[in-house]
C-alpha positions as CSV (number, residue, x, y, z in Angstrom):
1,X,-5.5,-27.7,-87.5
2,X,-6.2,-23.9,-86.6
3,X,-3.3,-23.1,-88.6
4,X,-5.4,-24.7,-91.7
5,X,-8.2,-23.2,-91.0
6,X,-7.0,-19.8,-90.2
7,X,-5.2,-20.0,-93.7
8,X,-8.3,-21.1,-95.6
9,X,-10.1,-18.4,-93.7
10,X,-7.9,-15.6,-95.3
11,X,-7.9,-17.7,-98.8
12,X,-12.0,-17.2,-98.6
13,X,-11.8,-13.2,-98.1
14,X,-9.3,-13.2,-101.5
15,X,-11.5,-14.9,-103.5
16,X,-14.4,-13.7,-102.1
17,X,-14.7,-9.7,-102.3
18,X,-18.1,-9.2,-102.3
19,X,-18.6,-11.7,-99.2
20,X,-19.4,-7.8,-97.2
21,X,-22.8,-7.3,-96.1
22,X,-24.7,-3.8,-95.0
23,X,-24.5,-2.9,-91.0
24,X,-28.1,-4.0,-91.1
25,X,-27.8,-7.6,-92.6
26,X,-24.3,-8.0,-90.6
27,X,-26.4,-7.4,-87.7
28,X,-29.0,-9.9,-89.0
29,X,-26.2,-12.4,-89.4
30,X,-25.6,-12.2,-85.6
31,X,-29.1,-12.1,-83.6
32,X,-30.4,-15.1,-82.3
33,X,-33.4,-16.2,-84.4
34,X,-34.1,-18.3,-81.1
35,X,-34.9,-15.4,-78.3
36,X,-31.2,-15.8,-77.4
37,X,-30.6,-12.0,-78.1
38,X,-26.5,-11.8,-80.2
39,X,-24.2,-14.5,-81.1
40,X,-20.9,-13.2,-80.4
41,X,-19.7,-13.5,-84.5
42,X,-21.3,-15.7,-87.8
43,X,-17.8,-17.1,-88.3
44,X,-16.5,-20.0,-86.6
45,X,-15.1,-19.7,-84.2
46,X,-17.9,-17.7,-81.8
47,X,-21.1,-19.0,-84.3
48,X,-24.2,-19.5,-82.0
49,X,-21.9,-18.3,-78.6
50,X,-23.5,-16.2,-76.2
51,X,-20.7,-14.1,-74.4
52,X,-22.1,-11.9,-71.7
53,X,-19.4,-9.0,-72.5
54,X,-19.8,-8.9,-76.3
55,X,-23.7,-9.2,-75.9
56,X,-23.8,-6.0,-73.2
57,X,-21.6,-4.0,-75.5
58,X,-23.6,-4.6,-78.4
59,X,-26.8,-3.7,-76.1
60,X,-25.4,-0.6,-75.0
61,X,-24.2,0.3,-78.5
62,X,-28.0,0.1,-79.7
63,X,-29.4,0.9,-76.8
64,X,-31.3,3.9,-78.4
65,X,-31.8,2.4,-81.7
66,X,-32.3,-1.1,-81.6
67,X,-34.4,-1.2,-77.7
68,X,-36.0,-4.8,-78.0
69,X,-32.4,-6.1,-79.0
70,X,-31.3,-4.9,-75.5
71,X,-34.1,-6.1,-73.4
72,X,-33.6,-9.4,-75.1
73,X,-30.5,-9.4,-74.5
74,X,-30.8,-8.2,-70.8
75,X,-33.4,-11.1,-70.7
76,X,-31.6,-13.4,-71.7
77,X,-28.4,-12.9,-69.9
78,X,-30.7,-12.8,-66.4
79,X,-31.8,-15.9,-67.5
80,X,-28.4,-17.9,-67.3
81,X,-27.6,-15.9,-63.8
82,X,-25.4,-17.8,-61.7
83,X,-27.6,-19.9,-58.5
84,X,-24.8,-21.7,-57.1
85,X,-21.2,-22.3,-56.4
86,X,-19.3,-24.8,-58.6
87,X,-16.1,-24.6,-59.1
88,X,-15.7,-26.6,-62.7
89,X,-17.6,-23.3,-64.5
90,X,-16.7,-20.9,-62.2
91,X,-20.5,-20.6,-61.3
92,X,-21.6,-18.4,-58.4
93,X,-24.9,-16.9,-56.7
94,X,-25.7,-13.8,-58.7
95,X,-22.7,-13.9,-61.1
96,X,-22.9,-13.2,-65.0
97,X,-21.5,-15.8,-67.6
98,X,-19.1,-15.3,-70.1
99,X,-20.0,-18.0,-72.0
100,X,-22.9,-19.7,-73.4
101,X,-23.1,-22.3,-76.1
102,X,-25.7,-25.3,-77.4
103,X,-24.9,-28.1,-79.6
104,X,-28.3,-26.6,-81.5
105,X,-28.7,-23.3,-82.9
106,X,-31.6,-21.5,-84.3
107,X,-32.8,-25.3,-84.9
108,X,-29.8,-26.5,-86.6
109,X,-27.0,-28.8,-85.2
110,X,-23.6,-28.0,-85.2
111,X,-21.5,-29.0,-87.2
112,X,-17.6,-28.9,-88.2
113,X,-15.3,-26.7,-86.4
114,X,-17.7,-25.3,-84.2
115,X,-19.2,-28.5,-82.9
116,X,-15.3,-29.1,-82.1
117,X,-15.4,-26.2,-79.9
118,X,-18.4,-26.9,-78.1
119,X,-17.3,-31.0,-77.6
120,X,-13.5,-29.5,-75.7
121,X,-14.9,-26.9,-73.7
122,X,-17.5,-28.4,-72.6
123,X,-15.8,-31.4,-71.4
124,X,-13.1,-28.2,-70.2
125,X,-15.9,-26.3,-68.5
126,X,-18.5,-29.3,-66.8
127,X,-20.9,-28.7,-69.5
128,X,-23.3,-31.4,-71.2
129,X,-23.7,-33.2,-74.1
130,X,-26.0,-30.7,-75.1
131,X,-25.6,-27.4,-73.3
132,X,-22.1,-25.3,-71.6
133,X,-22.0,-22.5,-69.2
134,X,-19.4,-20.9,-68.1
135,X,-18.9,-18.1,-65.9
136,X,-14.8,-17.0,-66.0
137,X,-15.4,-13.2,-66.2
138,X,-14.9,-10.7,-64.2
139,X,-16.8,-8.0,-66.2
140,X,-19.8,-9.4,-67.2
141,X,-21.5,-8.8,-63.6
142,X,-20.7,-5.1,-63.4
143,X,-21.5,-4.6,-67.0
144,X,-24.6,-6.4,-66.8
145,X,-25.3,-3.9,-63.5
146,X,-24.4,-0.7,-65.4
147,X,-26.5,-1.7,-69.1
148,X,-29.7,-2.9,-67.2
149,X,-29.5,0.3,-65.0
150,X,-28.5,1.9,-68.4
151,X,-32.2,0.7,-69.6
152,X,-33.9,1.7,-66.8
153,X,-33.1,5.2,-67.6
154,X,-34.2,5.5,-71.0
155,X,-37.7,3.1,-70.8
156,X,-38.2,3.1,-67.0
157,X,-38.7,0.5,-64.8
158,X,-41.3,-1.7,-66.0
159,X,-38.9,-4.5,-66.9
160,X,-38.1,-5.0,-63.6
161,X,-41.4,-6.4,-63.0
162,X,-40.3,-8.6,-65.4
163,X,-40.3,-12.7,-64.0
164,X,-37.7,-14.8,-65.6
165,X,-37.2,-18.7,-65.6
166,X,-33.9,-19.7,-64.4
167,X,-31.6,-22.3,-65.1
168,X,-33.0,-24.3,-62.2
169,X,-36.8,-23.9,-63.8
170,X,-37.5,-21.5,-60.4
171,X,-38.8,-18.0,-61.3
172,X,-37.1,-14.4,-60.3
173,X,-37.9,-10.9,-61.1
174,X,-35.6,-8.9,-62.8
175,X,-35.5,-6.6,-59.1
176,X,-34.0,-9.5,-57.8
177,X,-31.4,-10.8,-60.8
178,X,-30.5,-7.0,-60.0
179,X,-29.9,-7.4,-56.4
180,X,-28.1,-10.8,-56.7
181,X,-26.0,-9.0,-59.1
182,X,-25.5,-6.2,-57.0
183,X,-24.8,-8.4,-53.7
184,X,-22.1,-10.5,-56.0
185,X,-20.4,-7.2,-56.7
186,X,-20.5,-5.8,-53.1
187,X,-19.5,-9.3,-51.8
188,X,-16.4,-9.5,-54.1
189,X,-14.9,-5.7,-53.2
190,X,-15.5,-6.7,-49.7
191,X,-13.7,-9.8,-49.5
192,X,-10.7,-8.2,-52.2
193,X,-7.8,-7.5,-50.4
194,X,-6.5,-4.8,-52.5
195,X,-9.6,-3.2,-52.7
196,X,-10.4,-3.5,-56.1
197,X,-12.8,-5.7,-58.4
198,X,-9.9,-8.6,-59.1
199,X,-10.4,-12.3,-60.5
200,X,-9.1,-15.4,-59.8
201,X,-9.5,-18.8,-61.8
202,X,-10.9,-21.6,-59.8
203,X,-9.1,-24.3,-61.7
204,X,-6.2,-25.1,-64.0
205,X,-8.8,-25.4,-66.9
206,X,-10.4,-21.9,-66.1
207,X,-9.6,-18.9,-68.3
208,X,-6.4,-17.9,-66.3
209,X,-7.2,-13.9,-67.7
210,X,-11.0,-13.5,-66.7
211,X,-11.4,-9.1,-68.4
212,X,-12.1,-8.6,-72.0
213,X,-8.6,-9.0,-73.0
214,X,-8.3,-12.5,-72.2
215,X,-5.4,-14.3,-74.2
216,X,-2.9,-15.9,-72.1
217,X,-0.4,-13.0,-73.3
218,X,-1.6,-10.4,-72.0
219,X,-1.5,-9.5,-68.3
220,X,2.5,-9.4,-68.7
221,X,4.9,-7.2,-66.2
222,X,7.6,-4.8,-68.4
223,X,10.4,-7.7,-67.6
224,X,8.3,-10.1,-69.2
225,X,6.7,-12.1,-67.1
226,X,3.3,-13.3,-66.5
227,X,1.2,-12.1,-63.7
228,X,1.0,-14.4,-61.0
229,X,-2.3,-16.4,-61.9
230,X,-1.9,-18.3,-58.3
231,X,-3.6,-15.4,-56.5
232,X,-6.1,-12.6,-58.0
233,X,-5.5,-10.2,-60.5
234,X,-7.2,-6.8,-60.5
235,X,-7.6,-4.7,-64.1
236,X,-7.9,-0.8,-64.0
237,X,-10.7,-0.8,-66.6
238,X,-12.6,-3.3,-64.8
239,X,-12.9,-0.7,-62.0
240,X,-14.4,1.8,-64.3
241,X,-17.4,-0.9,-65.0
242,X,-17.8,-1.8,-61.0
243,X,-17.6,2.4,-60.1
244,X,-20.6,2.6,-63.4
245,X,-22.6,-0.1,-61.8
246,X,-22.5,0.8,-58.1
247,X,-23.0,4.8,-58.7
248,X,-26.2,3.5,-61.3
249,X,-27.5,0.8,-58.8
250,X,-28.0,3.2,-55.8
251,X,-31.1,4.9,-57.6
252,X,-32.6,1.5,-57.7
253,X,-32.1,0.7,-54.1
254,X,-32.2,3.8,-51.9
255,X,-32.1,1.9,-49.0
256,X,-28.4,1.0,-49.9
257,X,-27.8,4.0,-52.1
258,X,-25.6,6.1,-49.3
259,X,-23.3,2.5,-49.0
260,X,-23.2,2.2,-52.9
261,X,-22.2,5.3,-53.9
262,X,-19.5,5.1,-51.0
263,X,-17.9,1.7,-52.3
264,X,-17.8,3.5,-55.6
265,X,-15.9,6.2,-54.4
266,X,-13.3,4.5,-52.1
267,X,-13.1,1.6,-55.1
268,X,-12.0,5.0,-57.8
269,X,-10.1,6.7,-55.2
270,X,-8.2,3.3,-54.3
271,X,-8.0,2.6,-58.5
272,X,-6.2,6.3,-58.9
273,X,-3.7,5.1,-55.8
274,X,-3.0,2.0,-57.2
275,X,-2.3,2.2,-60.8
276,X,-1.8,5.9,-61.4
277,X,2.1,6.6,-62.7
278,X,2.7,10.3,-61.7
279,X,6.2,9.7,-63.0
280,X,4.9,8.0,-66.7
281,X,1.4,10.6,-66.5
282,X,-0.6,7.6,-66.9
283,X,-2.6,4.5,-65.5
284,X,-1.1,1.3,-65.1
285,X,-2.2,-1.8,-66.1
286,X,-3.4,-3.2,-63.3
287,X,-2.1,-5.2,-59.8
288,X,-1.6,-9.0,-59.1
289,X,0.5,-10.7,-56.0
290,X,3.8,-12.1,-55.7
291,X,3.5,-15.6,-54.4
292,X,4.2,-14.3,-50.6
293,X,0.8,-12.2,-51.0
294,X,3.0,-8.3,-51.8
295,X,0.5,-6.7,-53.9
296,X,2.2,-5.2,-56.9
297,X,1.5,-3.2,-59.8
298,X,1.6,-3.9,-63.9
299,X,3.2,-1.3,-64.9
300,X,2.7,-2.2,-68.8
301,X,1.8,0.5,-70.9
302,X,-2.1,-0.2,-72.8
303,X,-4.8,1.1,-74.1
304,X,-7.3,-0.5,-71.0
305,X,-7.2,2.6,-69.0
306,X,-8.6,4.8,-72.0
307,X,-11.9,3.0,-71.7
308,X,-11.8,4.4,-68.1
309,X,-13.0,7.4,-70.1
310,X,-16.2,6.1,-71.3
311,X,-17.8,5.3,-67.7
312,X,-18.6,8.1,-65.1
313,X,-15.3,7.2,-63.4
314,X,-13.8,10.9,-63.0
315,X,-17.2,13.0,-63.0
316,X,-17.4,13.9,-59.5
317,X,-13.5,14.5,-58.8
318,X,-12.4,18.2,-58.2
319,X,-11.8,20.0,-61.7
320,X,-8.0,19.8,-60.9
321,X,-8.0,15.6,-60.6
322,X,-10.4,15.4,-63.4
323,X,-8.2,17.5,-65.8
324,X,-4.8,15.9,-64.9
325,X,-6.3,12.5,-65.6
326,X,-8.3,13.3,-68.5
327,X,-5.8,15.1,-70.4
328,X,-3.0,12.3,-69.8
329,X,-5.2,9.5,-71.0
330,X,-5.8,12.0,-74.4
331,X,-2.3,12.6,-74.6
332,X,-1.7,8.7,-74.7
333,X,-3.8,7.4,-76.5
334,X,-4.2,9.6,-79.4
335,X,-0.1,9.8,-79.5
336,X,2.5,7.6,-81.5
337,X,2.5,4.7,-78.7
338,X,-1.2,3.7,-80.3
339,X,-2.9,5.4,-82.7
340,X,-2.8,4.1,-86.2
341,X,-4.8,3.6,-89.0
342,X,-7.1,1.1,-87.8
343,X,-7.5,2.6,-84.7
344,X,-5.8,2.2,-81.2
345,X,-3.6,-0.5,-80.3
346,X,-4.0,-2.9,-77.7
347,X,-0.4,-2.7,-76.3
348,X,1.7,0.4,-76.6
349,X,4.2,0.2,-79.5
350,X,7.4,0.5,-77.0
351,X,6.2,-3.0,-75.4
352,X,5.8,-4.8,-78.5
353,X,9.2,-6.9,-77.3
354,X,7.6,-8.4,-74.4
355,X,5.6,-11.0,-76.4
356,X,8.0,-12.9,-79.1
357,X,5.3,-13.1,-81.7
358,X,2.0,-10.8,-82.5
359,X,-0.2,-11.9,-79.9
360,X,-3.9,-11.7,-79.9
361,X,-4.2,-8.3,-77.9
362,X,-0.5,-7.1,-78.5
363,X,1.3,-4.1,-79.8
364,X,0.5,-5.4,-83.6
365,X,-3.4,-5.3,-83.3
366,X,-6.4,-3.0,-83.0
367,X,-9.6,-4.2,-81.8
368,X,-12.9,-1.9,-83.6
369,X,-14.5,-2.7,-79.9
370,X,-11.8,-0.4,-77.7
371,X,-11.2,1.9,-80.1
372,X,-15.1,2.8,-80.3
373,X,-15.3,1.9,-76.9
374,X,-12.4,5.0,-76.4
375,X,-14.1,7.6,-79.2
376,X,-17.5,7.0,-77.6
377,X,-15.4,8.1,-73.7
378,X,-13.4,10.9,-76.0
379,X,-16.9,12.0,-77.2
380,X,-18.4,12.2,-73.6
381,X,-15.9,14.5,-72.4
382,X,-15.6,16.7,-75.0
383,X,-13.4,15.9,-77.5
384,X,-15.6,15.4,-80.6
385,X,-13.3,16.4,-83.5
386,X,-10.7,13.3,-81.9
387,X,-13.5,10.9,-81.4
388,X,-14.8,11.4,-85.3
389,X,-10.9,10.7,-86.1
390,X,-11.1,7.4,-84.2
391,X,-14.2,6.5,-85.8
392,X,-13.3,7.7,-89.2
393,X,-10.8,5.0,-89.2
394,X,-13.0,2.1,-87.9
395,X,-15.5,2.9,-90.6
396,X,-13.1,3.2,-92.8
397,X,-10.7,-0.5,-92.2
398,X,-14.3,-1.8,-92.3
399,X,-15.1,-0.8,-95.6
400,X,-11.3,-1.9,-96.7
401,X,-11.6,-5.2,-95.2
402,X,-15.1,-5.9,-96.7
403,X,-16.1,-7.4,-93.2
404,X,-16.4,-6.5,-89.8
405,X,-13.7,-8.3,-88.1
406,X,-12.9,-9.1,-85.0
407,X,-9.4,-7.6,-84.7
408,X,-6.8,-5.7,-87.6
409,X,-3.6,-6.4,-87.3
410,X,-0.9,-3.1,-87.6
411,X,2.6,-3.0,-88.4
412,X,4.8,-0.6,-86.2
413,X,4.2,1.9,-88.4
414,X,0.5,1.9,-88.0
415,X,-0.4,0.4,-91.9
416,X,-3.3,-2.0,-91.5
417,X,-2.5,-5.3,-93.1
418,X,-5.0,-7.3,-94.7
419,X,-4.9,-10.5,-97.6
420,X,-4.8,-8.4,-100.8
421,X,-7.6,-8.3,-103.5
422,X,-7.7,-11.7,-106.1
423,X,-5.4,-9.0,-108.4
424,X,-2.6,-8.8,-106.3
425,X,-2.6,-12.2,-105.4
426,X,1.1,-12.3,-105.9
427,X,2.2,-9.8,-104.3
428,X,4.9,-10.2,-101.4
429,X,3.0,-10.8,-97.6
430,X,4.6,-10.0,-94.9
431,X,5.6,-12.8,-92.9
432,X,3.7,-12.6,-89.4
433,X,4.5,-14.8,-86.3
434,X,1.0,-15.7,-84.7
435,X,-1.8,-18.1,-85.6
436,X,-4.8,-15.7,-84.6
437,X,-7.1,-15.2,-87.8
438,X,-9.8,-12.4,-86.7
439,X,-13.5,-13.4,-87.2
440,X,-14.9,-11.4,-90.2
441,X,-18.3,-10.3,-88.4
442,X,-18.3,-9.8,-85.1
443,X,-21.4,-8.6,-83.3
444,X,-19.4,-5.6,-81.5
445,X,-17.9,-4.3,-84.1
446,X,-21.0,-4.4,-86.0
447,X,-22.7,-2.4,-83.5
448,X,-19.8,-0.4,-83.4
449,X,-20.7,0.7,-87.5
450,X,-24.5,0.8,-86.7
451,X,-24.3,3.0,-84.1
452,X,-21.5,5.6,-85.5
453,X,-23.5,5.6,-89.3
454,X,-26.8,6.4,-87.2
455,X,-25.2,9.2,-84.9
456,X,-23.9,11.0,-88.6
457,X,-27.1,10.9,-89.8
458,X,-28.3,14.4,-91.1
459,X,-29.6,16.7,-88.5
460,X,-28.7,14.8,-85.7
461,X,-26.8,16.4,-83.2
462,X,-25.0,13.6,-80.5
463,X,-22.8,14.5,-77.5
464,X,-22.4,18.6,-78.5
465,X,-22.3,19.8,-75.0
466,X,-20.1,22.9,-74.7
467,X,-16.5,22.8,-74.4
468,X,-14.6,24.1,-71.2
469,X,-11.3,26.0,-72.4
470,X,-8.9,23.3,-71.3
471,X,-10.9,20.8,-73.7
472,X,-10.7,23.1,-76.4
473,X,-7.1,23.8,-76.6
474,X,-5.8,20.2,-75.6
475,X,-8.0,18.8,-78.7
476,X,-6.5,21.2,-81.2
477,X,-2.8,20.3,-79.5
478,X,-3.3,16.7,-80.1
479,X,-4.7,17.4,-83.6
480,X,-2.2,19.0,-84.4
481,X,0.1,16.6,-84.0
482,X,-1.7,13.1,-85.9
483,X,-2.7,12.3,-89.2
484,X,-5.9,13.4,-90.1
485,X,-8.2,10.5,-91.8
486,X,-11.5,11.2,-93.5
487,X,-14.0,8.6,-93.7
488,X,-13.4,7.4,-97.2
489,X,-15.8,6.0,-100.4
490,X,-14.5,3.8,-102.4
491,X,-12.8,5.1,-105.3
492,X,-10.3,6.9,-102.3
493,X,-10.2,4.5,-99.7
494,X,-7.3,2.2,-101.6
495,X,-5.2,5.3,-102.0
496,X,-5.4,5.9,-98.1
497,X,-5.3,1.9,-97.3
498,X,-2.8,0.6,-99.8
499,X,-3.1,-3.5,-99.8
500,X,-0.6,-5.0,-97.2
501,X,-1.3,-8.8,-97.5
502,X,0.3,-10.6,-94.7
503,X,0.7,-14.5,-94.2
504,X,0.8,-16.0,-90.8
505,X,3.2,-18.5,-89.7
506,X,2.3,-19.7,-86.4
507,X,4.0,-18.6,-83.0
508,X,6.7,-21.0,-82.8
């Protein structure tokens, strides 16, 4: 069945070119019309889902331009705070969902292939007849942490006065959905073993990958094997989101601000001893456990620990640390391992072999989320020229694609494929083995556009802090070395972005 609809999905775009909408109406398509702040897409698959992680990036996105979006989201997301513990959705005191869905939306049942969804994960996940939540992130608490504190900074701290209704009907301030948050963090890096922010399903029908990437591919060791989902699993990126959300917490508590900022800096120093590959000159995936409890490392080469650069992760190192690791994540992730023309792959190129097929966060797709998520980190440390190149390429597979999807797929050259226009209807596809078909608006890549079109806007001068030396010369090194790509009109962008039509045949 997903097969059929993934196929009709692609049929759709053909026939339908002009289905694209402006940022601003794409947004539209995507807010709540009941108070629930985003939906994570309009398509099917995520229509009238509240995720915590999509919502928080799309509030810290349009923070700045779009604040009662945030608060409502903020809102919102404090709302649904976990009270208890209950193992079926992974519920606990203080904790963030992933996942929220209704069987009602903006007054309107479900229907279809959505309803679907709801029906099996709910049953999956202990929801109702009528309602589901879910809590199987890892992410969503620290995030939530890091985008309220984020708030507090530009409005002030009014909303914390803020009382919200809970799920139980009770009441809480926003101070306290704060501290709850902040005690569920503490509690977890206090009761980790390795040290860092891990996660660990509580039963066989719990998300077994609980970060953003969370396909059942992706946590894989270079000899192909899955990490060991029997005990936790700890992400490096992850631990740029807990460092963010202790360091910005500790304003908000000073009695606790001397033990949060401490945490934060034995959790980054302990992240750097972990997963940091002198002999490779870059971060590892992460760590999980053999079955005896031997803590090991995922070596596997990605693009997580790039979005290490978009948190305050290596601000307060000595200059030395801070340039070694800087420069190596640059060197990376704007080389032939994953830059192409969509953007930054998910997977480094040289481990596309570990996954027989072109899985959902492999070597063969770019996700517009990471690579804004990585211009918006090159950007804060002074690399503007390489983040515009990133985001000329988002804008322009965007404009190509006529959407705003969820993910592109890349061929190992770096092309973006796409289903051709109705013209070239004939034309060969390329045979793909996967069953994945992107969502063709998706909030955060949306927000993505939004916020990159407002930050060009003329006059406006965004993240043009000086350059020290070393900055300088390593960004006119790497640009010397990758294709340059303009953000393109129309009449050029089919020149640059040639149709590649592509047909998928399942994983099998």
């Amino acid at each position: 069945m997903v097969k059929n609809i993934a196929q009709k999905a692609i049929e759709q775009l053909i026939r339908k070119p002009k289905l694209f909408r402006s940022p601003v109406l794409a947004l539209r398509s995507v807010v709540s019309k009941s108070g629930k702040g985003v939906y994570a897409s309009s398509d099917r698959l995520f229509k009238g889902a509240v995720f915590g992680r999509d919502s928080l990036v799309v509030a810290e996105d349009l923070m700045t331009l779009r604040p009662l979006l945030a608060r409502k989201i903020l809102l919102t997301l404090a709302s649904l705070q976990g009270l208890k513990h209950r193992s079926a959705n992974e519920e606990e005191p203080g904790k963030i969902i992933h996942e929220y869905r209704t069987n009602v939306v903006d007054d309107k049942p479900l229907q279809g292939v959505p309803l679907q969804i709801f029906n099996d994960l709910s049953k999956r996940w202990g929801g109702s007849d009528t309602e589901l939540i879910y809590y199987g992130s890892v992410d969503s608490t620290p995030h939530f942490i890091k985008a309220l504190c984020e708030y507090l900074s530009f409005y002030g701290p009014r909303i914390l006065g803020r009382k919200i209704t809970l799920q139980d009907r009770s009441t809480a301030t926003m101070y306290d959905v704060l501290a709850d948050a902040l005690n569920w963090l503490e509690s977890k890096l206090g009761h980790s073993k390795s040290g860092l922010l891990e996660y660990h399903a509580h039963t066989d029908e719990s998300l077994e990958n609980q970060a953003w990437k969370d396909s059942k591919e992706f946590y894989v060791h270079e000899n192909g094997r899955f990490v060991n989902h029997s005990r936790p699993v700890g992400s490096v990126e992850v631990q740029g989101l807990a460092y963010d959300a202790l360091i910005a917490a500790a304003e908000y508590f000073p009695p606790r601000s001397e033990k949060l900022n401490r945490t934060a800096h034995r959790l980054r120093d302990r992240t750097i001893e972990l997963t940091w590959q002198p002999e490779r000159k870059y971060f590892a995936l992460g760590i999980d456990y053999t079955q005896q409890g031997e803590l090991r490392v995922i070596k596997t080469t990605t693009a997580n620990p790039a979005s290490l650069l978009n948190s305050d992760f290596f601000d307060h190192l000595s200059q030395e640390k801070k340039r070694k690791y800087i420069s190596a994540i640059v060197r990376n992730i704007m080389g032939t391992e994953f830059l192409t023309d969509a953007g930054v792959r998910s997977r480094a190129l040289s481990e596309a072999n570990l996954i027989p097929f072109w899985d959902y966060h492999g070597s063969y797709v770019s996700w517009p989320k990471e690579t804004f998520d990585i211009a918006k980190g090159l950007r804060r440390h002074g690399f503007p020229e390489l983040a515009k190149q990133l985001e000329n390429r988002l804008l322009n597979v965007v404009r190509k694609s006529r959407g705003y999807p969820e993910f592109l797929y890349v061929d190992p050259r770096g092309r973006v494929l796409g289903a051709s226009s109705g013209a070239h209807r004939h034309t060969h596809s390329l045979q793909i083995r996967s069953s994945n078909v992107p969502e063709s608006i998706q909030a955060w890549t949306v927000s993505a556009v939004v916020a990159i079109l407002a930050n060009r806007r003329p006059g406006l001068r965004i993240g043009k802090n000086k350059q020290e030396s070393w900055q300088e010369e390593l960004e006119k090194e790497v640009l010397t070395h990758i294709p340059h790509v303009s953000s393109l009109k129309s009449r050029t962008l089919n020149a640059r972005y040639p149709d590649y039509p592509y047909e998928l045949r399942g994983k099998q």
